[in-house]
VOPAGU-2260 file (C-alpha; in pm, 1 decimal, decimal comma):
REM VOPAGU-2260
SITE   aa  ch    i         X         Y         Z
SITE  UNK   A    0    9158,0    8787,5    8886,9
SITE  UNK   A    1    8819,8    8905,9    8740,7
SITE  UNK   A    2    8753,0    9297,4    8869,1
SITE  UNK   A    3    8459,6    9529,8    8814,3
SITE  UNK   A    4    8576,0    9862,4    8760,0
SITE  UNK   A    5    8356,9   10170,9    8855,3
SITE  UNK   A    6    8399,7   10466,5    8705,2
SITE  UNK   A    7    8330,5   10814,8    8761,2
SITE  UNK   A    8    8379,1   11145,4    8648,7
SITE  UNK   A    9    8318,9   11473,6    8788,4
SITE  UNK   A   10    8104,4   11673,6    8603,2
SITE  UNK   A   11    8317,6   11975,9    8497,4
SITE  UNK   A   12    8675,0   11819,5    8398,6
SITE  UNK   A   13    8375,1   11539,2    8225,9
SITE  UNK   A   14    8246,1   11829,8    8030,2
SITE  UNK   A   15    8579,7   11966,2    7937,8
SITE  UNK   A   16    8705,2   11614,9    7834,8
SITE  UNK   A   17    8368,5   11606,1    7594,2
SITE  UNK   A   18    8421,8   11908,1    7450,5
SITE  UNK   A   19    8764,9   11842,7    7358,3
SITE  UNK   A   20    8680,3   11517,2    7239,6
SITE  UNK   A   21    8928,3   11348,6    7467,8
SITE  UNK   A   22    8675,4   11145,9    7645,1
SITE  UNK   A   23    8572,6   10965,8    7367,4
SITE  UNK   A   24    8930,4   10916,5    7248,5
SITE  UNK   A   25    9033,6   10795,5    7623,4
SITE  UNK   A   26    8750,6   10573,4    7656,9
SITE  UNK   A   27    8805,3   10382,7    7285,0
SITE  UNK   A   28    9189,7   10362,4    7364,3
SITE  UNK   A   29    9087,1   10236,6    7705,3
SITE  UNK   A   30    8862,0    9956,4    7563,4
SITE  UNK   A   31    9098,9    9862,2    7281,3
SITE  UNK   A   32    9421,0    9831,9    7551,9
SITE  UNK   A   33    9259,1    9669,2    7832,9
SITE  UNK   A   34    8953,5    9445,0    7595,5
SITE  UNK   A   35    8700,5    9416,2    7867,5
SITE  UNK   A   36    8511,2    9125,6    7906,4
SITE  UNK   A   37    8154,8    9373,0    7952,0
SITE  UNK   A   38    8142,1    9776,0    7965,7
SITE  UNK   A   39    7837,3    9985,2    8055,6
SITE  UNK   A   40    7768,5   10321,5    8020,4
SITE  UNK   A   41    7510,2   10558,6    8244,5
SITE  UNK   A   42    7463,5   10845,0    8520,0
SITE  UNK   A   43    7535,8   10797,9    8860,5
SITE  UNK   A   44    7459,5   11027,6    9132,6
SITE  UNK   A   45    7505,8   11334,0    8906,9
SITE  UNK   A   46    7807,9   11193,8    8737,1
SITE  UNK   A   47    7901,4   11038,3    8398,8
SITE  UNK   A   48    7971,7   10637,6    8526,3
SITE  UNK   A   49    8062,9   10321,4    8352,1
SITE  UNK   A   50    8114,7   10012,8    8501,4
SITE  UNK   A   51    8370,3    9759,2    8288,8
SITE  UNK   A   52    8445,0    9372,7    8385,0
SITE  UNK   A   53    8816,9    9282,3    8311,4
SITE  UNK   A   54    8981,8    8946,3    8356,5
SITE  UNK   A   55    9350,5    9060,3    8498,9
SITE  UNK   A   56    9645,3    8840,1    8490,1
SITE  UNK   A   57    9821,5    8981,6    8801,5
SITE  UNK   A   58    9747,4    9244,3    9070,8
SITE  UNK   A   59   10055,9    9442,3    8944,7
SITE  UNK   A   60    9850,7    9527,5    8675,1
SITE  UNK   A   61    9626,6    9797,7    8882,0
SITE  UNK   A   62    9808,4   10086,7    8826,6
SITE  UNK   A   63    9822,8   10056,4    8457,0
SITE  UNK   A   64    9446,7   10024,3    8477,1
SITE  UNK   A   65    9379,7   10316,2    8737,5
SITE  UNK   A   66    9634,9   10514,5    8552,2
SITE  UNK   A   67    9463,3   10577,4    8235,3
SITE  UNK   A   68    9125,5   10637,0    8371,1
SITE  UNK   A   69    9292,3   10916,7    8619,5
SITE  UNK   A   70    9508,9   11080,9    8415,1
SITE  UNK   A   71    9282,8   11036,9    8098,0
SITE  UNK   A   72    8962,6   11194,6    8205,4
SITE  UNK   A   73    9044,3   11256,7    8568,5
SITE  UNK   A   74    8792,1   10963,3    8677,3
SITE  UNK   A   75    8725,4   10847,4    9033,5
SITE  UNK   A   76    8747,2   10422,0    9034,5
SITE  UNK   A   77    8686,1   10156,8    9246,7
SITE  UNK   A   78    8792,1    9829,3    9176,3
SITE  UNK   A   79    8606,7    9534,6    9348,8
SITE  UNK   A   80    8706,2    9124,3    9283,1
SITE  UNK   A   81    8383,8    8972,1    9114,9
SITE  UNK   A   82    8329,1    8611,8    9028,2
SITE  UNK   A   83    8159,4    8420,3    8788,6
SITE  UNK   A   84    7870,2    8113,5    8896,8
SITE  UNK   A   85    8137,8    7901,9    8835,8
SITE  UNK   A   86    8406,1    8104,1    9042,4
SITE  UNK   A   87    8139,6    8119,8    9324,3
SITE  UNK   A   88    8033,6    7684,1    9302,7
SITE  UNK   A   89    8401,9    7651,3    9333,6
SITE  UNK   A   90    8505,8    7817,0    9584,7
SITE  UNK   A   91    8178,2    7707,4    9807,1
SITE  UNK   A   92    8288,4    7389,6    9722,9
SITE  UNK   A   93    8607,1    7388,2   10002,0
SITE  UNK   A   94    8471,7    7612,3   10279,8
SITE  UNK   A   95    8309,9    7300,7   10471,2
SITE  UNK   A   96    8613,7    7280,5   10700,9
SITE  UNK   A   97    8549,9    7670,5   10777,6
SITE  UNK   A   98    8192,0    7631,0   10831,0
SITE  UNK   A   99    8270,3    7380,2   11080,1
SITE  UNK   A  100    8543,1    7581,9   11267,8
SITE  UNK   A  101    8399,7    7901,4   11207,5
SITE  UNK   A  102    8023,1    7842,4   11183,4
């Protein structure tokens, strides 16, 4: 299951992690761990924000995900199912029957 992961962190406990150094540290352990497929980097509404793309095996792996960005840098995430063009030509592919039904 491919997720997009937004992340953000509040601007004090962001500062303190920077000045410790621990975000950096939190954010290379988290991309060495978890390998994500794309990660991006910016401001969002006031906030330090990154948005990563990460192909998971099972759903039981959430909480390890959510887990280091919360207890790491004390990040706010959502976590939304994305798909790829060929996810998307797929799986319009079988909804002809629920067009029909539904439609």
């Amino acid at each position: 299951m491919r997720v997009m992961i937004r992340v953000r962190v509040p601007v004090d406990p962001g500062n303190d992690a920077i000045r410790s150094g621990k975000m950096g540290k939190v954010v290379q352990r988290f991309m060495e761990e978890c390998k994500p497929e794309a990660a991006y980097f910016f401001p969002d509404g006031g906030e330090r924000a990154s948005l990563f793309i990460l192909d998971l095996r099972d759903a039981s792996q959430i909480p390890e995900i959510a887990e280091r960005l919360f207890l790491g840098i004390n990040a706010r995430i959502d976590m939304i199912p994305v798909m790829t063009i060929e996810d998307l030509q797929k799986g319009l592919s079988g909804i002809a029957g629920i067009v029909e039904r539904y439609g």
